[in-house]
ZAMARGU-4260 file (C-alpha; in steps of 0.2 Angstrom, whole numbers, plus 5000, padded with zeros to 4 digits):
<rodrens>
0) 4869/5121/5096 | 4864/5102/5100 | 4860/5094/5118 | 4871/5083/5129 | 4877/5069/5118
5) 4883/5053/5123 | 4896/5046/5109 | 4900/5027/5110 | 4916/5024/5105 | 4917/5012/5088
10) 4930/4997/5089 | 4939/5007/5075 | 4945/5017/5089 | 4953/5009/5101 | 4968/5015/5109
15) 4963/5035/5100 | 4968/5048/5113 | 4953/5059/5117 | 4958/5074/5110 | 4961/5064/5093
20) 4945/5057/5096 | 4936/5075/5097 | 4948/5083/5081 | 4937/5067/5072 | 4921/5070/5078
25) 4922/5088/5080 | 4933/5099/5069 | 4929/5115/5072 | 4932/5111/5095 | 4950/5120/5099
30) 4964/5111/5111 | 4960/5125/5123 | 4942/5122/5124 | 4942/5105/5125 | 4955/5105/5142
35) 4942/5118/5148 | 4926/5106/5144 | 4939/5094/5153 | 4945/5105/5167 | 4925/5105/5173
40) 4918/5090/5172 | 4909/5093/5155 | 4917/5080/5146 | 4916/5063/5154 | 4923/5045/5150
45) 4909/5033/5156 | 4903/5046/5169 | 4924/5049/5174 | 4932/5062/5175 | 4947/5060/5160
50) 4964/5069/5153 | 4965/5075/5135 | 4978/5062/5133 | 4968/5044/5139 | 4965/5032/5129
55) 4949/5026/5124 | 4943/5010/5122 | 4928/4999/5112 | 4910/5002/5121 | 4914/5019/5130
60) 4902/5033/5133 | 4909/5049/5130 | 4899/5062/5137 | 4900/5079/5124 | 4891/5096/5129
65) 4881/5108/5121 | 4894/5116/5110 | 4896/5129/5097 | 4903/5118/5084 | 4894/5102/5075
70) 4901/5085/5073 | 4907/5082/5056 | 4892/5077/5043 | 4903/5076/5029 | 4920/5076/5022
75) 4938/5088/5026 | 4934/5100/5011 | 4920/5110/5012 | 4908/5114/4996 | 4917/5102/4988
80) 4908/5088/4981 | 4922/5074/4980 | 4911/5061/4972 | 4914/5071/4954 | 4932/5075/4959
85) 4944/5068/4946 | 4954/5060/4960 | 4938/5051/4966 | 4935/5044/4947 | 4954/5040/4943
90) 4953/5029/4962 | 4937/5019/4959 | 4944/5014/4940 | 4958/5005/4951 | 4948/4996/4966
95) 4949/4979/4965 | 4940/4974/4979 | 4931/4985/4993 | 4921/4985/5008 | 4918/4993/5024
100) 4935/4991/5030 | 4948/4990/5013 | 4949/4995/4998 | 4962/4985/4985 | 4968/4995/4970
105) 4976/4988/4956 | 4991/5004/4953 | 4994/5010/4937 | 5013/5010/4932 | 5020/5027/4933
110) 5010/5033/4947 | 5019/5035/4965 | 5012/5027/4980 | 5017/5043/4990 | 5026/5061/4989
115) 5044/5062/4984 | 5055/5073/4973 | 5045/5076/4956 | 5031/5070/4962 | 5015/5079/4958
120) 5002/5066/4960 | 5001/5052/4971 | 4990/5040/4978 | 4991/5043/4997 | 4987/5062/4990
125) 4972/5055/4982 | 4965/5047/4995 | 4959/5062/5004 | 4945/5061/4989 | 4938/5044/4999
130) 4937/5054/5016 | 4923/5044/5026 | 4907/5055/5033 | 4918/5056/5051 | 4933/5062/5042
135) 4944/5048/5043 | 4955/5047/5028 | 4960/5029/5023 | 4978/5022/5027 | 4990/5015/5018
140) 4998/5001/5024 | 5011/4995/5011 | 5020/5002/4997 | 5026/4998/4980 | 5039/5006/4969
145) 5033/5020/4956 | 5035/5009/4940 | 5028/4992/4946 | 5009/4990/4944 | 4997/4979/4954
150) 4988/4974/4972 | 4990/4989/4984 | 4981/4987/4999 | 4972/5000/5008 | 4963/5003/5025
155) 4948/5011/5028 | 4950/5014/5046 | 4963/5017/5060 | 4959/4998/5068 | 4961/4991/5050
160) 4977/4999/5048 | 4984/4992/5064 | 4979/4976/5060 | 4984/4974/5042 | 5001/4981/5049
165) 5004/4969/5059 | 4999/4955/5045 | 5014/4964/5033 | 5027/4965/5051 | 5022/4946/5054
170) 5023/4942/5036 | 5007/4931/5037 | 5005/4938/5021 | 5009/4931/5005 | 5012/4944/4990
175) 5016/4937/4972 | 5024/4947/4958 | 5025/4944/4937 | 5040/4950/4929 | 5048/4947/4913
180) 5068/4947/4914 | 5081/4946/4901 | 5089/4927/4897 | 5084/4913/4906 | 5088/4908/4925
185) 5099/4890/4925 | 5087/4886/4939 | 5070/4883/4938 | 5065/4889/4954 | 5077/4895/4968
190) 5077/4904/4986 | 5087/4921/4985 | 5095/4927/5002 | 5106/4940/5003 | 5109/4958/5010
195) 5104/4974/5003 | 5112/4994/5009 | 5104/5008/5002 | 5116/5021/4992 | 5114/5039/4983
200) 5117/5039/4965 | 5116/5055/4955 | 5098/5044/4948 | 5093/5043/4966 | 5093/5030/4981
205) 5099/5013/4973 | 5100/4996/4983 | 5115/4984/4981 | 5121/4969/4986 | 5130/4968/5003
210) 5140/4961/5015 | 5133/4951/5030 | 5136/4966/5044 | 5139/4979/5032 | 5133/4996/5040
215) 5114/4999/5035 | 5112/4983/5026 | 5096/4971/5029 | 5092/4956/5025 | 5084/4951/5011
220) 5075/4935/5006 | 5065/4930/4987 | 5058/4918/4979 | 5058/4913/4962 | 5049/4901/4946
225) 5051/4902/4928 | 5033/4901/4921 | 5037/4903/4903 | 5051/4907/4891 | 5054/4913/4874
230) 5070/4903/4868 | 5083/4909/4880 | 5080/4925/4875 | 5067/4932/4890 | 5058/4923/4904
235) 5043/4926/4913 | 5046/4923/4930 | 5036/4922/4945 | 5042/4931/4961 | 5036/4932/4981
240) 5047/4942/4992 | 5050/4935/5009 | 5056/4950/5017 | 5050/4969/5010 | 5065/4978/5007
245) 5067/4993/4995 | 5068/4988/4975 | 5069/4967/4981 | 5065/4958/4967 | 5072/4968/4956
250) 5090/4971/4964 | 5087/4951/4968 | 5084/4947/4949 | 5100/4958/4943 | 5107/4948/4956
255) 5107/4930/4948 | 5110/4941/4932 | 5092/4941/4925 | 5086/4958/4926 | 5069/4962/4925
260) 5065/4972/4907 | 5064/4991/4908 | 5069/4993/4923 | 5077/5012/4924 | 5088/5006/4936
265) 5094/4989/4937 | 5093/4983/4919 | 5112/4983/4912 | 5115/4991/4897 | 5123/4973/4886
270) 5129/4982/4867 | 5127/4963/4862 | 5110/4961/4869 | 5094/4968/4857 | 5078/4974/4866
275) 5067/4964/4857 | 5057/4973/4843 | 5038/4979/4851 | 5043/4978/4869 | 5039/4994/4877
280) 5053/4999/4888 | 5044/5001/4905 | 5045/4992/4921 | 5039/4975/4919 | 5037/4970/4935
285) 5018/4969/4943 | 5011/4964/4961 | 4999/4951/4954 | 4990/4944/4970 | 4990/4946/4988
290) 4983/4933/5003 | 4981/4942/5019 | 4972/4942/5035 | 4955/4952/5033 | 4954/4966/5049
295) 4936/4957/5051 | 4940/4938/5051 | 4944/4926/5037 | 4956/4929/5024 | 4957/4942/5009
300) 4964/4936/4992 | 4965/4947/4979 | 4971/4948/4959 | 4976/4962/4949 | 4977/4960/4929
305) 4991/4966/4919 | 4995/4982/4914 | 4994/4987/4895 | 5012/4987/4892 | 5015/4968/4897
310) 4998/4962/4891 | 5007/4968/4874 | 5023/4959/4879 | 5013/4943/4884 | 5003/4944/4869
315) 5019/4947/4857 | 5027/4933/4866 | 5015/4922/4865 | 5013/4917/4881 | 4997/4908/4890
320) 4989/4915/4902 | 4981/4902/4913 | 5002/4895/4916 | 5002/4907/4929 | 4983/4905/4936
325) 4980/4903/4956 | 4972/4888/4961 | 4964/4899/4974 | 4958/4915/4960
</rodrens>
């Protein structure tokens, strides 16, 4: 049992209710015991006399009791050394970019962002294997469909979460996709606006286009360039949504009748149109590289490569590379 502690409470945690604040720092502390440690005067907020329910702010001093119960040295799951867990090992292979505050994974195709119907395996699941010495898990903060691979943002902490939030709400944040769709667009580059409902389907929940004031529709706004072609055969496009609606860019390029290749759901089956010969059938759509607001100043950009499948296709088709590089990689 330790001494009378005084914890000062990180910039991380600002806003955290108290009792929050002590299931963090100490686990194995009950409700009831902490709003007796409350109840009489044990636990103070700098040296006052607090609820379960205040809100703590940067540079305070909670004062912590002797206790029978430690503050966390390690992570949720005890004797288990996450550092050799395949989770842990299957994660780091993705990160793109980390430090102290976010990790950036580049997302395999075929593996879910989060928990849904048939999903086993997911990466919000996973991220209990990155559990920080406190026990704070990290946060997502954006999500991208099941078959599209690429930048997927991730906070460390609570404060980080809240502010790269706010980044993806404010849209000062700038996300850009590559995607191969069938034929060629008349336009070399356009502006897509329109609005998108969510339906059921016997495959699931499927976006069409709607009508302005349509029940349950949102607006929805893309962006669009032709990078390359092959003939007028397939065209390699890229893509930034404005807005961050379900299925976007791939509703918005069935939209101008160019559906992006593979796609399970939104690519129409033509009889007169041949997949082209070594072209896996697999989503070809991939969040290439985001540009957003770092929680700690300055600005975080970020590039994922291509998954296997469309390195094949880009390599089958011929296409260059460095037509699609950033002037700010």
């Amino acid at each position: 049992m330790a001494g009378i502690e005084h914890v000062r409470v990180e910039a991380d945690e600002a806003g955290m209710r108290l009792d929050r604040w002590f299931k963090i720092h100490y686990p194995g502390l009950g409700f009831g015991a902490l709003q007796k440690l409350l109840r009489s005067g044990q636990v103070r907020v700098d040296g006052g006399r607090v609820k379960t329910d205040a809100r703590l702010q940067p540079g305070q001093t909670v004062r912590v009791p002797p206790m029978d119960v430690d503050a966390k040295k390690s992570g949720p799951i005890a004797g288990k050394d996450l550092k050799h867990s395949s989770d842990f090992e299957l994660l780091s292979r993705m990160i793109l970019h980390e430090d102290d505050k976010v990790i950036v994974l580049n997302k395999p195709a075929g593996l879910a962002v989060q928990g849904g119907s048939g999903v086993t395996r997911h990466i919000d699941q996973m991220l209990d294997a990155f559990v920080s010495q406190k026990g704070e898990k990290p946060r997502l903060v954006h999500r991208l469909d099941r078959d599209t691979s690429g930048v997927l943002v991730i906070a460390r902490t609570r404060g980080a979460a809240q502010k790269l939030t706010a980044a993806f709400r404010e849209r000062d944040t700038k996300k850009t996709y590559w995607s191969l769709v069938k034929g060629v667009p008349r336009k070399h580059e356009d502006k897509l606006s329109t609005w998108l409902v969510k339906e059921q389907t016997p495959d699931g929940d499927r976006m069409r286009i709607a009508k302005h004031g349509e029940e349950g529709a949102d607006h929805a706004i893309s962006y669009y360039r032709v990078l390359e072609t092959a003939a007028q055969t397939l065209a390699w496009l890229e893509m930034e949504p404005y807005t961050g609606r379900t299925h976007q860019l791939r509703v918005h390029a069935l939209h101008i009748g160019h559906p992006i290749i593979g796609d399970p759901k939104y690519f129409d089956d033509d009889p007169n149109w041949a997949f082209p010969g070594g072209i896996q059938k697999k989503l070809h759509l991939h969040a290439r590289h985001i540009d957003i607001p770092h929680p700690s100043g300055g600005r975080l950009r970020v590039t994922a490569p291509l998954p296997p499948h469309m390195v094949q296709s880009w390599n089958l088709l011929g296409f260059d590379m460095e037509n699609g590089a950033r002037d700010d990689d």
